[in-house]
C-alpha positions as a Markdown table, in Angstrom:
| # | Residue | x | y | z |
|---|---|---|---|---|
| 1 | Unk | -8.3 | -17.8 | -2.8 |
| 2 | Unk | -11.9 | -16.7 | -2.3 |
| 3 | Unk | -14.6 | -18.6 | -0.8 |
| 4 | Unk | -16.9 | -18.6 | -3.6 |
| 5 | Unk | -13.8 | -20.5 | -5.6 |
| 6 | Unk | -12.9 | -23.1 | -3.0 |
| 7 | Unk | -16.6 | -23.9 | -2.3 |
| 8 | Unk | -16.4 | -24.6 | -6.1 |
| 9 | Unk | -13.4 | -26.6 | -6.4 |
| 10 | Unk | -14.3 | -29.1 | -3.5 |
| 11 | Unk | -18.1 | -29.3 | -5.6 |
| 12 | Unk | -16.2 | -29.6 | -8.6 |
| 13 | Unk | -14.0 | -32.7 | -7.4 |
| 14 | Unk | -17.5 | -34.3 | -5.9 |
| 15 | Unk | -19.0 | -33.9 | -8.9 |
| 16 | Unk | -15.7 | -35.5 | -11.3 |
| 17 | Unk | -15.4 | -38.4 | -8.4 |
| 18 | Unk | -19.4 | -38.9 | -9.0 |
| 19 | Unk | -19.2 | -38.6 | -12.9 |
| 20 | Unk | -19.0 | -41.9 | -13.7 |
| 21 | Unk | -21.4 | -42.9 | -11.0 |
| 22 | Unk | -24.3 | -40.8 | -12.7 |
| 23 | Unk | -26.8 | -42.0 | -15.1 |
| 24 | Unk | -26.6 | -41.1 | -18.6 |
| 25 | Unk | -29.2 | -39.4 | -19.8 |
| 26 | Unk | -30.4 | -41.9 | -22.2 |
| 27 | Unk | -30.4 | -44.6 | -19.5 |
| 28 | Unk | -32.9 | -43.3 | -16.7 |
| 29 | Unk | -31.9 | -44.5 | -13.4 |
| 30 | Unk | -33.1 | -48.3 | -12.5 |
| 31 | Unk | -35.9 | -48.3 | -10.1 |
| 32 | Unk | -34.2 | -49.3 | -6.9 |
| 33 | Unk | -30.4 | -48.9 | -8.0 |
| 34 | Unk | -28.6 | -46.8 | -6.1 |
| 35 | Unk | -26.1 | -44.1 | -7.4 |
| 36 | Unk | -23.4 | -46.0 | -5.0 |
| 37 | Unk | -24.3 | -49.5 | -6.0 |
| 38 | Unk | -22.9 | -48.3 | -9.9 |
| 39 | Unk | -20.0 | -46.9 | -9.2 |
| 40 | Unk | -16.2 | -48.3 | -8.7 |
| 41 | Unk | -15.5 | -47.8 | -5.5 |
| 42 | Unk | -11.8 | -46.5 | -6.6 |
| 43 | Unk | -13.5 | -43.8 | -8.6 |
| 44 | Unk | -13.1 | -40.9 | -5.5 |
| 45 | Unk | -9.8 | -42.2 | -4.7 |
| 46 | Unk | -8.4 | -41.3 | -8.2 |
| 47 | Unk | -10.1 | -38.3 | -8.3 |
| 48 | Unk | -9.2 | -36.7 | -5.3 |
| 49 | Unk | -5.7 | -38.1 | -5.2 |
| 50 | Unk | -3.5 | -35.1 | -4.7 |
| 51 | Unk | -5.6 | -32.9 | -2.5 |
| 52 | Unk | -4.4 | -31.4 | 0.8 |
| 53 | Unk | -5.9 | -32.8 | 4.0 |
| 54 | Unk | -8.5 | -30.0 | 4.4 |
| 55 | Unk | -9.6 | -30.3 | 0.9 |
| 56 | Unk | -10.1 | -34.6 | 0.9 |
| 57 | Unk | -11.7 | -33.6 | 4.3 |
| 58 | Unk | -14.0 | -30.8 | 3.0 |
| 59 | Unk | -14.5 | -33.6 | -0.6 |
| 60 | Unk | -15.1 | -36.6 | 1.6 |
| 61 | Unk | -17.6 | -34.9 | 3.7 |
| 62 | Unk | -19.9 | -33.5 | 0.5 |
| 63 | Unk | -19.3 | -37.3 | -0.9 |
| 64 | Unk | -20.6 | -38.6 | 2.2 |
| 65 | Unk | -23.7 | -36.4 | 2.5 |
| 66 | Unk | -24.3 | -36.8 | -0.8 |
| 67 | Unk | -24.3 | -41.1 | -0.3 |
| 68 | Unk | -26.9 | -40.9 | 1.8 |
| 69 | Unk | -29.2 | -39.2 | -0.6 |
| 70 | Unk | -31.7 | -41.1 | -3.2 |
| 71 | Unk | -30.9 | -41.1 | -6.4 |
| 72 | Unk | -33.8 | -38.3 | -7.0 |
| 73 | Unk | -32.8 | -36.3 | -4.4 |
| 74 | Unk | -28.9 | -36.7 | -5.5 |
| 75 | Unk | -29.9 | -35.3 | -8.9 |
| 76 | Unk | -32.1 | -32.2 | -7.4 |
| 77 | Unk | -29.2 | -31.5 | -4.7 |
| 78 | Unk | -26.6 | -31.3 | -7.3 |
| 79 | Unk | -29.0 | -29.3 | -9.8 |
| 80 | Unk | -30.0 | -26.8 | -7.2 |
| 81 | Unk | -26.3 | -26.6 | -5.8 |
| 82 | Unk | -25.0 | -25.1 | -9.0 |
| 83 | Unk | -27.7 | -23.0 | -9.4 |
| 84 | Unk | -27.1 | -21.7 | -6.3 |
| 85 | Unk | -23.2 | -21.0 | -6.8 |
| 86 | Unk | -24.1 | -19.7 | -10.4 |
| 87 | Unk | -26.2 | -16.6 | -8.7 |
| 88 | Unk | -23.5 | -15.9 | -6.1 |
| 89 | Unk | -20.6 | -15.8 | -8.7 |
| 90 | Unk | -19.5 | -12.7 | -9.9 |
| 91 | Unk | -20.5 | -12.2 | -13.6 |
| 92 | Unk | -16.8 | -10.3 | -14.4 |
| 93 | Unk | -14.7 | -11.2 | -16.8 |
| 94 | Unk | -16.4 | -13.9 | -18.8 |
| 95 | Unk | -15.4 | -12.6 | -22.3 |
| 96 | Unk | -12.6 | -11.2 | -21.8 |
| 97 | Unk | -10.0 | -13.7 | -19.9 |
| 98 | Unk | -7.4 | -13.4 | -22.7 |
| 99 | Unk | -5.6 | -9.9 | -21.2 |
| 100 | Unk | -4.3 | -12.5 | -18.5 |
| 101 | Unk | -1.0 | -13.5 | -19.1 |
| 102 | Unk | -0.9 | -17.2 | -19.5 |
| 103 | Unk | 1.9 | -17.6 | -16.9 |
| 104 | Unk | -0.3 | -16.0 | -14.2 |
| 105 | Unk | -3.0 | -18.7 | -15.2 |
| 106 | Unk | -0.4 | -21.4 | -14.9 |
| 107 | Unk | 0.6 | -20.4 | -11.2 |
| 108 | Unk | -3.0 | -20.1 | -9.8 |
| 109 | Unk | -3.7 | -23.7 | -11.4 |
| 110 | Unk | -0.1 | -24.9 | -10.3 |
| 111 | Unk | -2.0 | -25.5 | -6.7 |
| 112 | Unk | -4.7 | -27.5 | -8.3 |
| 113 | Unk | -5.3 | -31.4 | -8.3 |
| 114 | Unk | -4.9 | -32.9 | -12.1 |
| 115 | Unk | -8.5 | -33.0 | -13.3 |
| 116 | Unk | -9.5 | -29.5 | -11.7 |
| 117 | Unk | -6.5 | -28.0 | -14.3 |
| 118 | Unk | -7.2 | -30.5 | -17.5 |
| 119 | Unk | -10.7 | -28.8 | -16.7 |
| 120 | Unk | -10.2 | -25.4 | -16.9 |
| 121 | Unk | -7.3 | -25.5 | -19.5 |
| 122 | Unk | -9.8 | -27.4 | -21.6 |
| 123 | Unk | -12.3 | -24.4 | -21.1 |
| 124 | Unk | -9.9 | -21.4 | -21.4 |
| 125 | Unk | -9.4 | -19.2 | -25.4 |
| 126 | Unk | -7.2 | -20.7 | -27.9 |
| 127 | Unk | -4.9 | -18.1 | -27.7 |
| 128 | Unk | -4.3 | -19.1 | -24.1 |
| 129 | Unk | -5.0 | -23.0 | -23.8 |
| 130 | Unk | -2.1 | -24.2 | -25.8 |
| 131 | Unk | 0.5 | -22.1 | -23.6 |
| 132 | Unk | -1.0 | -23.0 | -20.2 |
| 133 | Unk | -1.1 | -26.5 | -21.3 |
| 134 | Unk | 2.5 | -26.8 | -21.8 |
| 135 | Unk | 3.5 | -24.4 | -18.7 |
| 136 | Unk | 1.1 | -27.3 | -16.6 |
| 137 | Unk | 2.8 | -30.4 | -18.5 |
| 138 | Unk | -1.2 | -31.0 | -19.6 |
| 139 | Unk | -1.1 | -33.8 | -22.3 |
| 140 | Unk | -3.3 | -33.0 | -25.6 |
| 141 | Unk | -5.4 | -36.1 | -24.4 |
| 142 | Unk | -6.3 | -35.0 | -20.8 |
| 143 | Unk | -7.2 | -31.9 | -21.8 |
| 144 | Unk | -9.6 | -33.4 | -24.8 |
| 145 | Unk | -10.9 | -36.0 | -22.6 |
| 146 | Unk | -14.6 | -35.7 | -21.6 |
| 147 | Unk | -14.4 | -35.7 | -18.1 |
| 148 | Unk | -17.6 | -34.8 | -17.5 |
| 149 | Unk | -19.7 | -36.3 | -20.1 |
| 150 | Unk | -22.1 | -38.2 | -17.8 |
| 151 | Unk | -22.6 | -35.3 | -15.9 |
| 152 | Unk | -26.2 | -33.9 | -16.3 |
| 153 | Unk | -25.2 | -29.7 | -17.1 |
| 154 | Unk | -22.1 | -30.6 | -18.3 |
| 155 | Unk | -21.0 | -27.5 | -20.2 |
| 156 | Unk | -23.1 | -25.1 | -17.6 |
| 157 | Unk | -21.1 | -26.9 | -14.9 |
| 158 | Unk | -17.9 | -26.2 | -16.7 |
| 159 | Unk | -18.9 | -22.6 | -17.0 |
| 160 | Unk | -19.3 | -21.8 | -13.8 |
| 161 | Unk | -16.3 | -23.4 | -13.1 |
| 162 | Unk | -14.2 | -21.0 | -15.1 |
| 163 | Unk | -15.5 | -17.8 | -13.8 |
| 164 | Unk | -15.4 | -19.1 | -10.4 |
| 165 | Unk | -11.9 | -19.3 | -11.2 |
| 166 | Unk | -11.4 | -15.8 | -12.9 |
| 167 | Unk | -13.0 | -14.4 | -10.1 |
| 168 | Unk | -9.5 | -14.4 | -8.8 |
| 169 | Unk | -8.8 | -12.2 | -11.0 |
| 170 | Unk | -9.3 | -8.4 | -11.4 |
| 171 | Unk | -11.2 | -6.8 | -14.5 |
| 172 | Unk | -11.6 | -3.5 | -15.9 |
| 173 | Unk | -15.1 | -2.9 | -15.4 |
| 174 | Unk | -14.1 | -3.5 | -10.9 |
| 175 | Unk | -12.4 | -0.2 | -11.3 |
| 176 | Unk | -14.1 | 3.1 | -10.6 |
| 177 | Unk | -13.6 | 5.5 | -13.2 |
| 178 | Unk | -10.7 | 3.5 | -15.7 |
| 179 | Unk | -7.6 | 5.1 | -16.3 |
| 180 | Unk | -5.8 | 4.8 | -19.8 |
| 181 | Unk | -3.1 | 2.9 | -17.7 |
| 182 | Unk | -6.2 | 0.5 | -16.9 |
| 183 | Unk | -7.5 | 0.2 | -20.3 |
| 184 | Unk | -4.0 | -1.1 | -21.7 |
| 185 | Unk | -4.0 | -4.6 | -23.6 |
| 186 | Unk | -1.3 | -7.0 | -22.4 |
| 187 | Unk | 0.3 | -6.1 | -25.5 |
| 188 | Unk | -0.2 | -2.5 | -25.3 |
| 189 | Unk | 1.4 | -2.5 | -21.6 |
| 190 | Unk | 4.7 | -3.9 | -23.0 |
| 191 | Unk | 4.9 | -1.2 | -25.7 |
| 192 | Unk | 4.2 | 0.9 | -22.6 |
| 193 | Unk | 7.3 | -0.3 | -20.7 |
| 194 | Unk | 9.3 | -0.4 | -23.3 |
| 195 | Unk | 8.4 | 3.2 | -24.6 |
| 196 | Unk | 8.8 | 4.4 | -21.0 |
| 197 | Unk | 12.6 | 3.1 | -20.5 |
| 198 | Unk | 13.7 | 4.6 | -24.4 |
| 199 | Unk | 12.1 | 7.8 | -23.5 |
| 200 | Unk | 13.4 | 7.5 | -19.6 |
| 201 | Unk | 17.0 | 6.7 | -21.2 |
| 202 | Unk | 16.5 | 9.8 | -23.6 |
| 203 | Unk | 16.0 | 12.1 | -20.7 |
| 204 | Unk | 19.2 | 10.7 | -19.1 |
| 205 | Unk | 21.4 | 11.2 | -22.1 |
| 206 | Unk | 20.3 | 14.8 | -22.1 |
| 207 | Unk | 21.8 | 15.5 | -18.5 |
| 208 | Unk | 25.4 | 14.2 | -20.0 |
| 209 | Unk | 27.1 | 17.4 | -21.8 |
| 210 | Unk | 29.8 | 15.5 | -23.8 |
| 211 | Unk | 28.4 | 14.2 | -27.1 |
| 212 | Unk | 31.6 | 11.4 | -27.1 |
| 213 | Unk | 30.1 | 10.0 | -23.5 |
| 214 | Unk | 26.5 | 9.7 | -25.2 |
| 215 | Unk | 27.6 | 8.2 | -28.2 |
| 216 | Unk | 29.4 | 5.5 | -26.7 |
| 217 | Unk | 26.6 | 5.1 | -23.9 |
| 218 | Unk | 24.4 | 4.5 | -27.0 |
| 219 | Unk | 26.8 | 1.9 | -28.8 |
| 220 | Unk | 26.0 | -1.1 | -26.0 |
| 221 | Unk | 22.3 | -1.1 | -27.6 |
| 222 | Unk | 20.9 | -2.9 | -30.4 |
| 223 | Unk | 20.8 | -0.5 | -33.5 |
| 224 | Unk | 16.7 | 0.1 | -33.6 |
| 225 | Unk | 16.7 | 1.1 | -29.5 |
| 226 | Unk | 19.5 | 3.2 | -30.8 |
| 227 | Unk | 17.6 | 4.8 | -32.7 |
| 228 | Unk | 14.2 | 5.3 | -30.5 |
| 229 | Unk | 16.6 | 6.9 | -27.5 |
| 230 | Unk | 18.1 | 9.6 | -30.0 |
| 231 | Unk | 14.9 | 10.1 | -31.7 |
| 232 | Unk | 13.5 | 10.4 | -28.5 |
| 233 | Unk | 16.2 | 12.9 | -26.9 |
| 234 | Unk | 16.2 | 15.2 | -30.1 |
| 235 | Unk | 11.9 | 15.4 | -29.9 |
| 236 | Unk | 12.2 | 16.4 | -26.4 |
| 237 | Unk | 11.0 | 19.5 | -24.9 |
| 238 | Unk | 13.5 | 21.3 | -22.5 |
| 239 | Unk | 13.8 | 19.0 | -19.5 |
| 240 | Unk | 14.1 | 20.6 | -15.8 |
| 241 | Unk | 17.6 | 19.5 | -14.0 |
| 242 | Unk | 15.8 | 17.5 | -11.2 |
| 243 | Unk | 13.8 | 15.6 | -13.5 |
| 244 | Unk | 17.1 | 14.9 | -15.8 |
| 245 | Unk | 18.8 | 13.5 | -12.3 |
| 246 | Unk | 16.0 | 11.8 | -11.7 |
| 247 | Unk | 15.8 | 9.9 | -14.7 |
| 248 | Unk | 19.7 | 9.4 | -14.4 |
| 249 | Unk | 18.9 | 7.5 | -11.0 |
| 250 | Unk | 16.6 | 5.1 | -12.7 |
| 251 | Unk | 19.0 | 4.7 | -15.5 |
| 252 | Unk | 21.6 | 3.9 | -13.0 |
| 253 | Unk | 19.7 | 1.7 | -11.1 |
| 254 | Unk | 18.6 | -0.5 | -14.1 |
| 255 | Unk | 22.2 | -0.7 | -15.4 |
| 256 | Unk | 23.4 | -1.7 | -12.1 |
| 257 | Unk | 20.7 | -4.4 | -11.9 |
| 258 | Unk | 20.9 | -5.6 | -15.7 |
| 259 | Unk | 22.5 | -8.8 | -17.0 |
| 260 | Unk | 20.7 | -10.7 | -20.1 |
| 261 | Unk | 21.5 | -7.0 | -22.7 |
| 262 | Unk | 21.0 | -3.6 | -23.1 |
| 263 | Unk | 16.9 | -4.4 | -24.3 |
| 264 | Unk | 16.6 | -5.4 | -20.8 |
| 265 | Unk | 18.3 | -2.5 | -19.1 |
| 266 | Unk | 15.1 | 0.0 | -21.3 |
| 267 | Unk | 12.5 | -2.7 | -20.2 |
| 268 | Unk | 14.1 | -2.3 | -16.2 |
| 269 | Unk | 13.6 | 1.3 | -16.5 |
| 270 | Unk | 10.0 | 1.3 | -18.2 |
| 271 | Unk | 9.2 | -1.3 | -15.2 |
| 272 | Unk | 10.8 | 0.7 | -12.1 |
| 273 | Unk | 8.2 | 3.7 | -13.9 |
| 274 | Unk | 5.4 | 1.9 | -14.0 |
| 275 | Unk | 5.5 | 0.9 | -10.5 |
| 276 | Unk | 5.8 | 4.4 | -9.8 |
| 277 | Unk | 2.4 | 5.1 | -11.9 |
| 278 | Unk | 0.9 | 2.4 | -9.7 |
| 279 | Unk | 2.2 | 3.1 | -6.4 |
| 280 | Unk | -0.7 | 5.2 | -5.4 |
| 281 | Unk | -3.4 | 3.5 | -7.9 |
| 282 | Unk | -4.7 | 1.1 | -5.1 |
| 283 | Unk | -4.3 | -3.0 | -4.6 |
| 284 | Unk | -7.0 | -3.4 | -7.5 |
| 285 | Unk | -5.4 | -1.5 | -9.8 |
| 286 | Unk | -1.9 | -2.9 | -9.2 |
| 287 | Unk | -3.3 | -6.1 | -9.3 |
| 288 | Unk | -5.2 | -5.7 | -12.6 |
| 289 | Unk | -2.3 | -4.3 | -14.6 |
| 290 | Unk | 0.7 | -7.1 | -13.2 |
| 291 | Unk | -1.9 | -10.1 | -14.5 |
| 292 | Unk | -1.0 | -8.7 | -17.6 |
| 293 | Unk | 2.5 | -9.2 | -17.5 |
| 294 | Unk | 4.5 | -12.5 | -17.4 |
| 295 | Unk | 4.9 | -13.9 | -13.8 |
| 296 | Unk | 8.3 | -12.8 | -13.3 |
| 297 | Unk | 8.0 | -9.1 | -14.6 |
| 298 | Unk | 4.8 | -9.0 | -12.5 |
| 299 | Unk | 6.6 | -10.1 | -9.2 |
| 300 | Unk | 9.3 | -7.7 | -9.7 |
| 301 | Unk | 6.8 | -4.9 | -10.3 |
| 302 | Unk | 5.6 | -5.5 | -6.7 |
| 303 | Unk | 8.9 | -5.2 | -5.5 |
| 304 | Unk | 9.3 | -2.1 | -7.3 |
| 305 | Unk | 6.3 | -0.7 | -6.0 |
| 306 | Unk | 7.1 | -1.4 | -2.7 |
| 307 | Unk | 10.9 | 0.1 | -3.4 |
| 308 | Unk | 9.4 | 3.3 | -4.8 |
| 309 | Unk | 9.7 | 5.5 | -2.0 |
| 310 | Unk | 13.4 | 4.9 | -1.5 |
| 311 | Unk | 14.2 | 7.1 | -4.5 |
| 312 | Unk | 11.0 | 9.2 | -5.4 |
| 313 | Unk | 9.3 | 12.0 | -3.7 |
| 314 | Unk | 6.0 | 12.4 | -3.7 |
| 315 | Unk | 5.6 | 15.1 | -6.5 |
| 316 | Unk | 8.3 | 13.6 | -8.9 |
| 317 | Unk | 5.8 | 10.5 | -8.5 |
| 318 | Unk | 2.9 | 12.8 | -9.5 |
| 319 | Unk | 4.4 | 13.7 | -12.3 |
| 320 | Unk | 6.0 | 10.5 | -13.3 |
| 321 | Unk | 2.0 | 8.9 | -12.9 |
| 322 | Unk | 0.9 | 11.9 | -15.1 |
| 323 | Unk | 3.4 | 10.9 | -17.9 |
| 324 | Unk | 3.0 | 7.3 | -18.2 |
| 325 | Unk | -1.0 | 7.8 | -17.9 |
| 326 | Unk | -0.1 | 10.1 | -21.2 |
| 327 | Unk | 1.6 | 7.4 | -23.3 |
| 328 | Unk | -0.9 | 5.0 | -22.0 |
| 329 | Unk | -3.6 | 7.0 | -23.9 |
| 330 | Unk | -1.5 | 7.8 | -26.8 |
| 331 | Unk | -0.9 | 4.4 | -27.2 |
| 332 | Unk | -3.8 | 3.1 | -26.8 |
| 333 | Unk | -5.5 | 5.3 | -28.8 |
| 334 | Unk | -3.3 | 4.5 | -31.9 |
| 335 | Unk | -2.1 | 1.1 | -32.0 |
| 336 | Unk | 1.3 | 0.1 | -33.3 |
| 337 | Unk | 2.8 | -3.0 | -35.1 |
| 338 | Unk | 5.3 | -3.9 | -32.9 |
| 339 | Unk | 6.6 | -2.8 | -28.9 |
| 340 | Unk | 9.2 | 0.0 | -30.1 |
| 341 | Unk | 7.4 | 1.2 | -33.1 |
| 342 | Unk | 5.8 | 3.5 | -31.2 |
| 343 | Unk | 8.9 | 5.1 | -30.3 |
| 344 | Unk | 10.7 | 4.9 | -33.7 |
């Protein structure tokens, strides 16, 4: 978690135990009321119920500074606070949070009291908020609630809160020099493992001589994979015997690790390739193209990655990375309806 993003969450609690406390903007503050002297003294209990020891220490220290302040002063400190996080925030990422998969959201906010998570949910794209929501057990009504409507800066607070938040997060524009692996869409990337297991697959059936042994390889598939493997392995150029055993090893491998179907096996394949792409792409890299994928394809992606070596030399991996970067740029270059149309 990064420093910039804990300092916020701790402000962020301050501030939600303190929102009640704060003076509407169409009341003033009362000459000689204090901010304390209108608050419910339960207010910072509900608020930072939940939080780890460091973090109600690190909250209960800001709260306690922030007592002893007048009520003018209260409202520069927390004015000139946010301003001051705002400039040291990195700008990254603030239109284009959707290519995260919504299970990756859901466990970075897992480890975040109640209000923090109703807050960014609340703030996060439709095509994201209703999914992350659910994956978080977030009712309809705490994530509409107005948490922070007596808070001067409401919406610039909430702001800053999300990208504090992204900032987690990697974004094309961190990389230097984007591949077309980098540039994928979410979408786009599961076409890409699923085009990479067919065609991977294809390559393996070539390497078995007896029609009879490919035909009944081919039956445990659903009729349109079927299809996208022999298409596949009658478009292919001739195929060098190492890098026919080769893809016969992957194809092994995911058959020997496969249990929910055949679709599966081609998606175990496409991953296991992938990794191999990314193996020598860099931490950033890695990390910006498993955000994209659902949590548990992501986390076996790292395994992969780290597995790699076991059964890939280093030029089969240069020419496995030059491959997939290929499809990436085909398909991102001409989008397709659906993830095997591409390969149909």
């Amino acid at each position: 978690m990064s420093t910039a993003y804990q300092t916020i969450r701790i402000e962020t609690l301050v501030a939600l135990a303190l929102s009640r406390r704060w003076p509407r903007r169409d009341e003033g503050a009362v000459s000689g009321e204090t901010v304390e002297s209108r608050s419910d003294e339960n207010d910072s209990t509900v608020v930072l119920n939940g939080l780890s020891a460091p973090d109600r220490e690190s909250a209960e220290a800001v709260l306690h500074y922030f007592a002893a302040l007048s009520v003018d002063d209260q409202g520069r400190w927390l004015a000139s606070r946010l301003d001051r996080i705002r400039a040291g925030l990195n700008e990254t990422g603030q239109h284009i949070d959707e290519e995260i998969h919504s299970s990756q959201i859901v466990d970075a906010l897992r480890r975040e009291p109640r209000c923090i998570q109703s807050l960014l949910v609340s703030l996060l794209p439709a095509s994201q908020k209703d999914s992350v929501a659910e994956g978080l057990g977030l009712s309809r009504g705490e994530i509409d609630s107005q948490i922070l409507i007596d808070l001067p800066e409401s919406s610039r607070f909430g702001e800053v809160v999300r990208r504090a938040f992204f900032a987690q997060f990697v974004f094309t524009n961190q990389l230097l020099k984007p591949a077309p692996l980098d540039l994928l869409s979410r979408i786009e990337l599961a076409r890409l493992i699923r085009l990479l297991g067919v065609r991977e697959t294809a390559i393996a059936c070539r390497g078995i001589a007896a029609v009879e042994t490919v035909t009944a390889f081919l039956k445990r598939f659903s009729a349109e994979d079927a299809h996208a493997i022999v298409f596949h392995l009658r478009s292919l150029s001739p195929v060098e015997p190492e890098r026919m055993v080769f893809a016969e090893t992957i194809a092994r491998k995911a058959i020997n690790e496969e249990s929910s179907g055949a679709s599966t096996l081609l998606d175990r394949a496409g991953l296991a390739l992938l990794a191999i792409a990314l193996g020598a792409g860099g931490p950033l890299r890695r990390r910006h193209t498993a955000q994209k994928l659902p949590l548990a394809a992501a986390r076996e992606l790292n395994e992969l990655i780290k597995d790699g070596r076991t059964y890939c030399d280093r030029k089969m991996a240069s020419r496995i990375a030059a491959e997939t970067q290929s499809l990436a740029d085909i398909l991102h270059r001409s989008p397709v309806d659906g993830p095997g149309a591409l390969a149909a």
